[in-house]
PyMOL CGO cylinders between C-alpha atoms (Angstrom):
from pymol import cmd
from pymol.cgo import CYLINDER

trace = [
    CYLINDER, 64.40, 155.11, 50.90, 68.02, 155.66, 50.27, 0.3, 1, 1, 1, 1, 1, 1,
    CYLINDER, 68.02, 155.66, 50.27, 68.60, 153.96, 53.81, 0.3, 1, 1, 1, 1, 1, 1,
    CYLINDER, 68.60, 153.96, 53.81, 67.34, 150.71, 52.21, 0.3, 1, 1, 1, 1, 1, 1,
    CYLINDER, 67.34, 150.71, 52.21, 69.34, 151.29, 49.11, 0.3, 1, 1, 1, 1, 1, 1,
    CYLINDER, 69.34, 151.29, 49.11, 72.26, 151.80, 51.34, 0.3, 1, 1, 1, 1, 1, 1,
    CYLINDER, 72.26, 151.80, 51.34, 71.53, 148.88, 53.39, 0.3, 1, 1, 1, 1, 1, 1,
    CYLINDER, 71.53, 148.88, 53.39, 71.98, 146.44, 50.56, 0.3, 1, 1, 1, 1, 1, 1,
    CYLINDER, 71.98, 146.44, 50.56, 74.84, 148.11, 49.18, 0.3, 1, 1, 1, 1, 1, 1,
    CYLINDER, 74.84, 148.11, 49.18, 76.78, 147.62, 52.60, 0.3, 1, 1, 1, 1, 1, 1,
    CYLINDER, 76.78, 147.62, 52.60, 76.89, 143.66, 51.90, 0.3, 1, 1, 1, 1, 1, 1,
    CYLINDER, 76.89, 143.66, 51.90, 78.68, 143.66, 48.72, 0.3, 1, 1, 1, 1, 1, 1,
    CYLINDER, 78.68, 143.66, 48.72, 82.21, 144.22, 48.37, 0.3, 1, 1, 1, 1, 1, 1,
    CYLINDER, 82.21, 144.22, 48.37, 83.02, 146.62, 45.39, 0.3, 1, 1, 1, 1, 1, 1,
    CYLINDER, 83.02, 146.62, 45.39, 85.15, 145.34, 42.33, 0.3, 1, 1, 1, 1, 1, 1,
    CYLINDER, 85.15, 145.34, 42.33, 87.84, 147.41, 43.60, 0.3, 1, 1, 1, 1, 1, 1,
    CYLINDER, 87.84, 147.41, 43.60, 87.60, 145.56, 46.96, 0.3, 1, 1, 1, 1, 1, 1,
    CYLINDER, 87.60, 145.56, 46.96, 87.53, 141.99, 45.45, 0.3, 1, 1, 1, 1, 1, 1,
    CYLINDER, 87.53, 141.99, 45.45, 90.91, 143.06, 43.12, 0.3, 1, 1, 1, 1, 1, 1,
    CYLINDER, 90.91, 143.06, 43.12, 92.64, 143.98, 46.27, 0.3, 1, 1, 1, 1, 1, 1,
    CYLINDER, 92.64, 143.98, 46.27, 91.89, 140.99, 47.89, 0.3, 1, 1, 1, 1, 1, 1,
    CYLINDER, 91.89, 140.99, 47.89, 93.44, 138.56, 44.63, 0.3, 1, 1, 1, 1, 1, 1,
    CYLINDER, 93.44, 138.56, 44.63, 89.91, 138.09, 43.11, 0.3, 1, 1, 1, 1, 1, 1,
    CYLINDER, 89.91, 138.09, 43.11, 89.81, 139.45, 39.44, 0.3, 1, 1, 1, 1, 1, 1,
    CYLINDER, 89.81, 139.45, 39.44, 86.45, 140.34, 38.47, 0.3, 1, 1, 1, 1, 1, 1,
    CYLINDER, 86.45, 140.34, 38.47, 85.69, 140.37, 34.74, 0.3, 1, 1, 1, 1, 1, 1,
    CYLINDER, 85.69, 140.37, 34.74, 82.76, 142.52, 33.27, 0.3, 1, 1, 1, 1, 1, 1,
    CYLINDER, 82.76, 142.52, 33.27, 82.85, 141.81, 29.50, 0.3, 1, 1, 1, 1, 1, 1,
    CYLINDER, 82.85, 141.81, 29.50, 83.42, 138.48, 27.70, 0.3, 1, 1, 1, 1, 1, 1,
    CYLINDER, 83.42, 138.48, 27.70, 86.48, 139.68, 25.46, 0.3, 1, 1, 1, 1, 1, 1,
    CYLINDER, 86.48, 139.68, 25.46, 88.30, 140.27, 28.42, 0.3, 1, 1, 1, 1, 1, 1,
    CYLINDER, 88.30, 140.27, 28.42, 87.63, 136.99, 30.49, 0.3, 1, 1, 1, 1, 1, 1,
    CYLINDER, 87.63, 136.99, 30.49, 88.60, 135.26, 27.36, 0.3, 1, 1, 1, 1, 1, 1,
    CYLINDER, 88.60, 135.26, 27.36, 92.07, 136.98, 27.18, 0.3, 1, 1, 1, 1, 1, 1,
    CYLINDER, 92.07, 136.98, 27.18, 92.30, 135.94, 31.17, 0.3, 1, 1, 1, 1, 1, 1,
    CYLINDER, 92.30, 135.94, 31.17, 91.03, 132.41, 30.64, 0.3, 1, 1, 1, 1, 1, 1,
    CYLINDER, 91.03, 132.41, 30.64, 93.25, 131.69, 27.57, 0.3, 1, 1, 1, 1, 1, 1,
    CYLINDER, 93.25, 131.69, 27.57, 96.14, 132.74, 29.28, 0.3, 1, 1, 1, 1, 1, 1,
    CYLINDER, 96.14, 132.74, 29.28, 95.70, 131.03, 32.59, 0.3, 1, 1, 1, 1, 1, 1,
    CYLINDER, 95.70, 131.03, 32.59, 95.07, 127.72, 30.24, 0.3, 1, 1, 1, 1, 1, 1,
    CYLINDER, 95.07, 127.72, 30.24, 99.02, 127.90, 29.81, 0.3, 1, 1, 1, 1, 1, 1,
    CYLINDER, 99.02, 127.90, 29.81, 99.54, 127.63, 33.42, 0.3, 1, 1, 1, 1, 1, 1,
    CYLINDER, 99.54, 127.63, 33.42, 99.68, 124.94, 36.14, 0.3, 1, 1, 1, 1, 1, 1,
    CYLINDER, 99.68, 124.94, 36.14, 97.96, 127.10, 38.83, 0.3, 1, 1, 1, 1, 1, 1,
    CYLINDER, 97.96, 127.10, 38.83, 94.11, 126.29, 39.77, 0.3, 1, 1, 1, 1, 1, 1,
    CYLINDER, 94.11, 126.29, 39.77, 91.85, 128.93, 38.89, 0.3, 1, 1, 1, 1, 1, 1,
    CYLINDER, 91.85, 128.93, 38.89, 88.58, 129.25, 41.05, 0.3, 1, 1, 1, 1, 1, 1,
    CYLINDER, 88.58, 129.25, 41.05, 85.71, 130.94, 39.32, 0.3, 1, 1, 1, 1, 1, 1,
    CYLINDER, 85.71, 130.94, 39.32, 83.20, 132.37, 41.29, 0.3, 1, 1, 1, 1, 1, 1,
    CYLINDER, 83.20, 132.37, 41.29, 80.04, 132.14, 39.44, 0.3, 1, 1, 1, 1, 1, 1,
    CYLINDER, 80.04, 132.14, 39.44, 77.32, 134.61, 41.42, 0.3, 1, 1, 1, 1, 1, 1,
    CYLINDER, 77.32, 134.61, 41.42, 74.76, 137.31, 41.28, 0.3, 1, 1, 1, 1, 1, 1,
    CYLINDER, 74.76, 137.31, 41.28, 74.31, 140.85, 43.08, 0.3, 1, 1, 1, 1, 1, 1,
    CYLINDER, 74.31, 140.85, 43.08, 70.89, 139.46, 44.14, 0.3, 1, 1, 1, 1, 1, 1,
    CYLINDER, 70.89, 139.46, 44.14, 71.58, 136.05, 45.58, 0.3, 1, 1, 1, 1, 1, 1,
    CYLINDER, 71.58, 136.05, 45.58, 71.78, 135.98, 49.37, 0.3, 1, 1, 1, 1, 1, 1,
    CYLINDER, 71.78, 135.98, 49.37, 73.97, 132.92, 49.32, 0.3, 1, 1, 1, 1, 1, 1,
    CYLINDER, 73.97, 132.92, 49.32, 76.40, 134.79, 47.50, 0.3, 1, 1, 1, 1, 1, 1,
    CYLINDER, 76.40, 134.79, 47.50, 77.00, 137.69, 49.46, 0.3, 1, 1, 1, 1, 1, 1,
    CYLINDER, 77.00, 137.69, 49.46, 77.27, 135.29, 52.18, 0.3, 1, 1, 1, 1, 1, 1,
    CYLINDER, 77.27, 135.29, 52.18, 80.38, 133.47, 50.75, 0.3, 1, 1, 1, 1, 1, 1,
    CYLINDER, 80.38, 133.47, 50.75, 81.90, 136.79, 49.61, 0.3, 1, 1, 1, 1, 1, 1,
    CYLINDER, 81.90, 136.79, 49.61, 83.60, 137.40, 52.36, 0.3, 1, 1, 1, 1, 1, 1,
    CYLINDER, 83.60, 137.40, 52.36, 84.47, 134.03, 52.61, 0.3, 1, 1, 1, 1, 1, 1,
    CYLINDER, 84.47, 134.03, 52.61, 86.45, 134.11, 49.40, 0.3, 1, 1, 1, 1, 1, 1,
    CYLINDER, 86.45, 134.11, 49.40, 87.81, 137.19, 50.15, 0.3, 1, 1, 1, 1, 1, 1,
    CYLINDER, 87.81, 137.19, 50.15, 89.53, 135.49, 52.73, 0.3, 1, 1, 1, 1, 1, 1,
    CYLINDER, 89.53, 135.49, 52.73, 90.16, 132.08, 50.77, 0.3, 1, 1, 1, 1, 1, 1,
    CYLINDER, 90.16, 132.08, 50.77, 91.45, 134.52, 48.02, 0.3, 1, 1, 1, 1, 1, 1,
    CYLINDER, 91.45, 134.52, 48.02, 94.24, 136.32, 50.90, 0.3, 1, 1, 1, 1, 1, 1,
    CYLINDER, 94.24, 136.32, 50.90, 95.25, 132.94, 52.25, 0.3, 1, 1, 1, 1, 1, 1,
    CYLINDER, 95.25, 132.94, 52.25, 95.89, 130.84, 49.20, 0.3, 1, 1, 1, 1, 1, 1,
    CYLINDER, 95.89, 130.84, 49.20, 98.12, 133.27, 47.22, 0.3, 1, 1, 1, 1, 1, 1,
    CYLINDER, 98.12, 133.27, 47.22, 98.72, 130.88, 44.79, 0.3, 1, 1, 1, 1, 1, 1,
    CYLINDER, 98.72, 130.88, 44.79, 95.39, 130.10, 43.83, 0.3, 1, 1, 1, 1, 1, 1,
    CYLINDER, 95.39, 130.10, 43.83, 93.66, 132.45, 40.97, 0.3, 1, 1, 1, 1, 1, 1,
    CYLINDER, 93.66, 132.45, 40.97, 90.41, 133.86, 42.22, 0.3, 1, 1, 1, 1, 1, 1,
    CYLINDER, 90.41, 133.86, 42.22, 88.21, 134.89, 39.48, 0.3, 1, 1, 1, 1, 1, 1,
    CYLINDER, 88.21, 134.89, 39.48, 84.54, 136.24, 40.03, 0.3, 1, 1, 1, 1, 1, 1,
    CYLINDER, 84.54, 136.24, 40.03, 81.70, 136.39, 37.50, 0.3, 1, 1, 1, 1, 1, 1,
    CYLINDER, 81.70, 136.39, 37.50, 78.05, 138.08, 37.86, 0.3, 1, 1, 1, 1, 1, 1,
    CYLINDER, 78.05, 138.08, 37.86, 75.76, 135.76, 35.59, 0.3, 1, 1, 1, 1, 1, 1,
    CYLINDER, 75.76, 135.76, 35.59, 73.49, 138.54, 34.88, 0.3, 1, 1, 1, 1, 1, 1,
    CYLINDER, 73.49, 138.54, 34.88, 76.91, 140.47, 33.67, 0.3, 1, 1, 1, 1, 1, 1,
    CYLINDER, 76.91, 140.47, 33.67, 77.83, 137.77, 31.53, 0.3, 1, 1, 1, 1, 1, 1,
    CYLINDER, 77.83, 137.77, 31.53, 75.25, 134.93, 30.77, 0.3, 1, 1, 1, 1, 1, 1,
    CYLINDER, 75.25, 134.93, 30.77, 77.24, 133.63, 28.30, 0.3, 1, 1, 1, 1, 1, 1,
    CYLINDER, 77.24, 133.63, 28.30, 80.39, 132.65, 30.01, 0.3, 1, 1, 1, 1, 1, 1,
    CYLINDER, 80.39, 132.65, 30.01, 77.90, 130.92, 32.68, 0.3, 1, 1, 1, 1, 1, 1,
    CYLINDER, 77.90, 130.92, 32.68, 76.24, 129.20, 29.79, 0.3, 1, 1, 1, 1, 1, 1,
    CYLINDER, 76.24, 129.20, 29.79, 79.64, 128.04, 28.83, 0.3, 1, 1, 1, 1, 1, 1,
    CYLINDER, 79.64, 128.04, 28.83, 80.24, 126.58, 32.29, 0.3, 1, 1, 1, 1, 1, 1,
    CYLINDER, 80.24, 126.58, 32.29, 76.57, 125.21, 32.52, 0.3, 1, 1, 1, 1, 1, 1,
    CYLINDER, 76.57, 125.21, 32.52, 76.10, 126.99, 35.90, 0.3, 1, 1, 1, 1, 1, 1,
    CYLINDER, 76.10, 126.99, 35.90, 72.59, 126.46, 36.83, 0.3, 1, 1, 1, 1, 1, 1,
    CYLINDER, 72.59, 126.46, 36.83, 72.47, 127.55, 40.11, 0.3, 1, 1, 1, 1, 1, 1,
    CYLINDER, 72.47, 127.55, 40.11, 74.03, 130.40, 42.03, 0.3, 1, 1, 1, 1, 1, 1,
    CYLINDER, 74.03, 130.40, 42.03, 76.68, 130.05, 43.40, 0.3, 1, 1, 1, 1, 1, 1,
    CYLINDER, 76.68, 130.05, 43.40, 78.37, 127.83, 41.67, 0.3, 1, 1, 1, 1, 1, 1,
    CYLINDER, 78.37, 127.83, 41.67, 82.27, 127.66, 42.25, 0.3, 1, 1, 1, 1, 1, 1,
    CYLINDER, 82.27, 127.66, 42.25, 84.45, 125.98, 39.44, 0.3, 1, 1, 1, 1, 1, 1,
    CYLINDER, 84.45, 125.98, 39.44, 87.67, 124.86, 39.99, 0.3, 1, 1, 1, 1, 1, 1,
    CYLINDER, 87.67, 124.86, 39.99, 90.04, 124.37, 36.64, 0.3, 1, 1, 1, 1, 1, 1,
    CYLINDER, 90.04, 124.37, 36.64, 93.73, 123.30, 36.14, 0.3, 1, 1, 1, 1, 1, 1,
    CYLINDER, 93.73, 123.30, 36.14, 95.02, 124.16, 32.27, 0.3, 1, 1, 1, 1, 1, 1,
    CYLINDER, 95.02, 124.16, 32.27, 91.57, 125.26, 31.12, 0.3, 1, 1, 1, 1, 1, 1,
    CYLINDER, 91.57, 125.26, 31.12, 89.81, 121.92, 32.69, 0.3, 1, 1, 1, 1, 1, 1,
    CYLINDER, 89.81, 121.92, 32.69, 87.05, 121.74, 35.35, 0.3, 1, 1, 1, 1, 1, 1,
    CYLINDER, 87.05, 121.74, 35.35, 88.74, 119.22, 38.44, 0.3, 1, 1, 1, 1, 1, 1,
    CYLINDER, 88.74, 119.22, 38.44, 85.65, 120.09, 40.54, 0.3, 1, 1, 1, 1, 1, 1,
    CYLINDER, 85.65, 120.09, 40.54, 82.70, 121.64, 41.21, 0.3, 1, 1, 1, 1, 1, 1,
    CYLINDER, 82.70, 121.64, 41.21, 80.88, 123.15, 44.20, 0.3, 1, 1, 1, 1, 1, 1,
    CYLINDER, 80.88, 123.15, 44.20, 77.08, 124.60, 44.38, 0.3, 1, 1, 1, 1, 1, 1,
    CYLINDER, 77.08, 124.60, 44.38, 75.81, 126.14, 46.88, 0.3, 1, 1, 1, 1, 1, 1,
    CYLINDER, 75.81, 126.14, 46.88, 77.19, 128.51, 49.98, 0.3, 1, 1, 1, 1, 1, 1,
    CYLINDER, 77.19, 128.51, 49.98, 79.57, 125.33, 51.09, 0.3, 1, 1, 1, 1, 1, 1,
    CYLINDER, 79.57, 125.33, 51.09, 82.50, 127.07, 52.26, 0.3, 1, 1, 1, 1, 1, 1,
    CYLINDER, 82.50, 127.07, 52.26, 84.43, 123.88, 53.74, 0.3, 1, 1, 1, 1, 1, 1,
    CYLINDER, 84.43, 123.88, 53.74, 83.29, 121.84, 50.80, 0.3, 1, 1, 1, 1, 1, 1,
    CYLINDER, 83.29, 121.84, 50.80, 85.18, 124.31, 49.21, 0.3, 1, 1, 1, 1, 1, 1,
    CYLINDER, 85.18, 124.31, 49.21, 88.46, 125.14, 51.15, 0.3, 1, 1, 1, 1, 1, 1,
    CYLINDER, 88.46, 125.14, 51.15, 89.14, 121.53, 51.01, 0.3, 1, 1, 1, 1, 1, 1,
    CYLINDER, 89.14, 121.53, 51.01, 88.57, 121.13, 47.11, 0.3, 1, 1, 1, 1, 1, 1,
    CYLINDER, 88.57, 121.13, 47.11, 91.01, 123.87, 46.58, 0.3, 1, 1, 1, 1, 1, 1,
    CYLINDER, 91.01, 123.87, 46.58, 93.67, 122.10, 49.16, 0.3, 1, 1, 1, 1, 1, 1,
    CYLINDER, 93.67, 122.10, 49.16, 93.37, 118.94, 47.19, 0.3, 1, 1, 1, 1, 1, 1,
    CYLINDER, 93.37, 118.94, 47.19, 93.88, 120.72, 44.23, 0.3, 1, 1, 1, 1, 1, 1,
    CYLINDER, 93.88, 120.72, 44.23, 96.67, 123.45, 44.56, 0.3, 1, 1, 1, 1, 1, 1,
    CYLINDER, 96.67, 123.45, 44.56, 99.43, 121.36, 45.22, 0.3, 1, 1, 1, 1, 1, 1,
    CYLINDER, 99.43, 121.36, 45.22, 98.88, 119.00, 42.40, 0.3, 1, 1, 1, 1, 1, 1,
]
cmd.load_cgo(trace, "trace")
């Protein structure tokens, strides 16, 4: 049993592992809202990883990100769990998992649902720079 346990474990990166990569991973409200608030005041695109623990589309792009997160350095990589914090995913009206916001100064420029990794990469080229 703790095999199977294990097994699932093995294809999620730990919060520890996302932070080292660039991603910041928030698990309470108060402090996404300090995060978000201050990030408003900036130029730089934000990226907001909406996901779950138990969506296999998910773990699929995490490594994905991960990578996304290392190469575009000045890009803010956030990552919420909906089941961590429902309300900031009401906020955002994510209705599927997962669902990948991009925001300049507090403002959704785009959207992507679903595990579309190039969909992605090339929203966030379009929209660093700007």
């Amino acid at each position: 049993m703790g095999s199977f346990f294990s097994s699932i474990a093995e294809g999620e990166a730990s919060a520890s592992e996302l932070e080292a990569s660039g991603i910041k991973v928030f698990h309470s409200s108060e402090r996404w809202l300090l995060h978000f608030n201050e990030f408003k005041q900036s130029n730089q695109l934000m990226v907001i990883d909406f996901a779950a623990s138990w969506c296999g589309p998910c773990r699929f792009m995490e490594p994905v990100v991960k990578t996304m997160a290392s190469t575009y350095t000045d890009v803010g990589f956030v990552k919420i769990d909906v089941d961590e914090l429902p309300d900031v995913a009401q906020e955002f009206k994510v209705q599927a998992m997962p669902t990948f916001l991009l925001l300049k100064k507090g403002k959704e420029v785009e959207r992507v649902v679903g595990a579309k990794k190039d969909e992605l990469e090339k929203k966030i080229q379009k929209h660093r720079a700007v």
